[in-house]
Wavefront OBJ file of the C-alpha trace (Angstrom):
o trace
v -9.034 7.839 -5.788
v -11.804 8.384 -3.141
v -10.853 7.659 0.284
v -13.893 4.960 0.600
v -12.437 3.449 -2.566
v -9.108 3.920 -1.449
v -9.721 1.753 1.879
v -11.739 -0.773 0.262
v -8.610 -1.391 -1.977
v -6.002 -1.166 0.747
v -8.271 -3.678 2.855
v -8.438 -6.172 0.335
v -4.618 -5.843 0.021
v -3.846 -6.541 3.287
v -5.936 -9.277 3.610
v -3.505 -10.932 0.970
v -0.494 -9.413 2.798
v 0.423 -7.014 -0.175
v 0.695 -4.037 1.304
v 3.976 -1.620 1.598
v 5.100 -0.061 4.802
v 3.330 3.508 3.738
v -0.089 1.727 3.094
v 0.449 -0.161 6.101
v 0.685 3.463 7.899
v -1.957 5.208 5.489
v -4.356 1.495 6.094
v -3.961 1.959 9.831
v -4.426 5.638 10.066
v -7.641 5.615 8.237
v -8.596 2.614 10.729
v -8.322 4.985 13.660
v -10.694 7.352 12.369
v -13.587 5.279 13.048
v -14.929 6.094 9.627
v -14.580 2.539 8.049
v -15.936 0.473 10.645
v -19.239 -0.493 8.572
v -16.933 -1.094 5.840
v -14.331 -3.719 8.018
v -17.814 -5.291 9.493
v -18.772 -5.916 5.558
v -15.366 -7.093 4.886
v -15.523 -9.026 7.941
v -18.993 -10.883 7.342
v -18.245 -11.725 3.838
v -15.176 -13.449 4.828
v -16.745 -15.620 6.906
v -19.305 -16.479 4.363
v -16.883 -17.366 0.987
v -14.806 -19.308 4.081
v -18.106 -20.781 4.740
v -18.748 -21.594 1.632
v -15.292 -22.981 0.758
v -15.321 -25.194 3.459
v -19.170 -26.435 2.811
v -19.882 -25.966 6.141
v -20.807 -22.903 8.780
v -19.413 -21.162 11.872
v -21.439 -22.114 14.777
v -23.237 -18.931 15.715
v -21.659 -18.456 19.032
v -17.806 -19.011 17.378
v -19.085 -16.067 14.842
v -20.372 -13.845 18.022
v -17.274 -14.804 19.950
v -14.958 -13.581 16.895
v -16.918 -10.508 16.300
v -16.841 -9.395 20.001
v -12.676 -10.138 20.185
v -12.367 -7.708 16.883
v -14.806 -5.062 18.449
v -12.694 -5.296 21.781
v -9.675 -4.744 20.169
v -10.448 -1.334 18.931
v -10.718 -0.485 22.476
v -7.786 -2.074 23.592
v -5.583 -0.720 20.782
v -6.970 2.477 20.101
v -4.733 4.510 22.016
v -2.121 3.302 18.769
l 1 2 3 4 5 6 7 8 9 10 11 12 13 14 15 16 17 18 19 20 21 22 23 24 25 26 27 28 29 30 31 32 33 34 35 36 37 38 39 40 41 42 43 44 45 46 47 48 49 50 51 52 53 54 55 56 57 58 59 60 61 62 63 64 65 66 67 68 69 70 71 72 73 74 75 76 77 78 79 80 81
């Protein structure tokens, strides 16, 4: 499987908690390469949308700015991990 491919399905795994202790470590070491962050922004953004959606109504803009900034930050904070 190609890495992209590879993340994409270990992403949607841990979003529903499914994932095993070694693609917890393999999920988390591929985070740290900086490689996937388009793909996490994607995931990210179209999570908030089907939630949207779901819910029949929206984030306020400045909640969605506020939650994007706290995951951005945290890549800095953590990345010494």
């Amino acid at each position: 499987m190609k890495t992209k491919e590879r993340f994409n399905f270990l992403i949607c795994r841990y979003v529903d908690d499914y994932l095993s202790l070694g693609e917890k470590d393999e999920f988390f070491k591929l985070i740290c390469t900086g490689d996937y962050d388009n793909i996490i922004g994607d995931h990210f953004v179209n999570s908030i949308t089907q939630f949207e959606m779901d819910q029949n109504q929206s984030l306020r803009p400045d909640c969605y700015n506020d939650i994007k900034k706290m995951i951005l930050d945290s890549d800095k904070k953590y990345s010494f991990i």
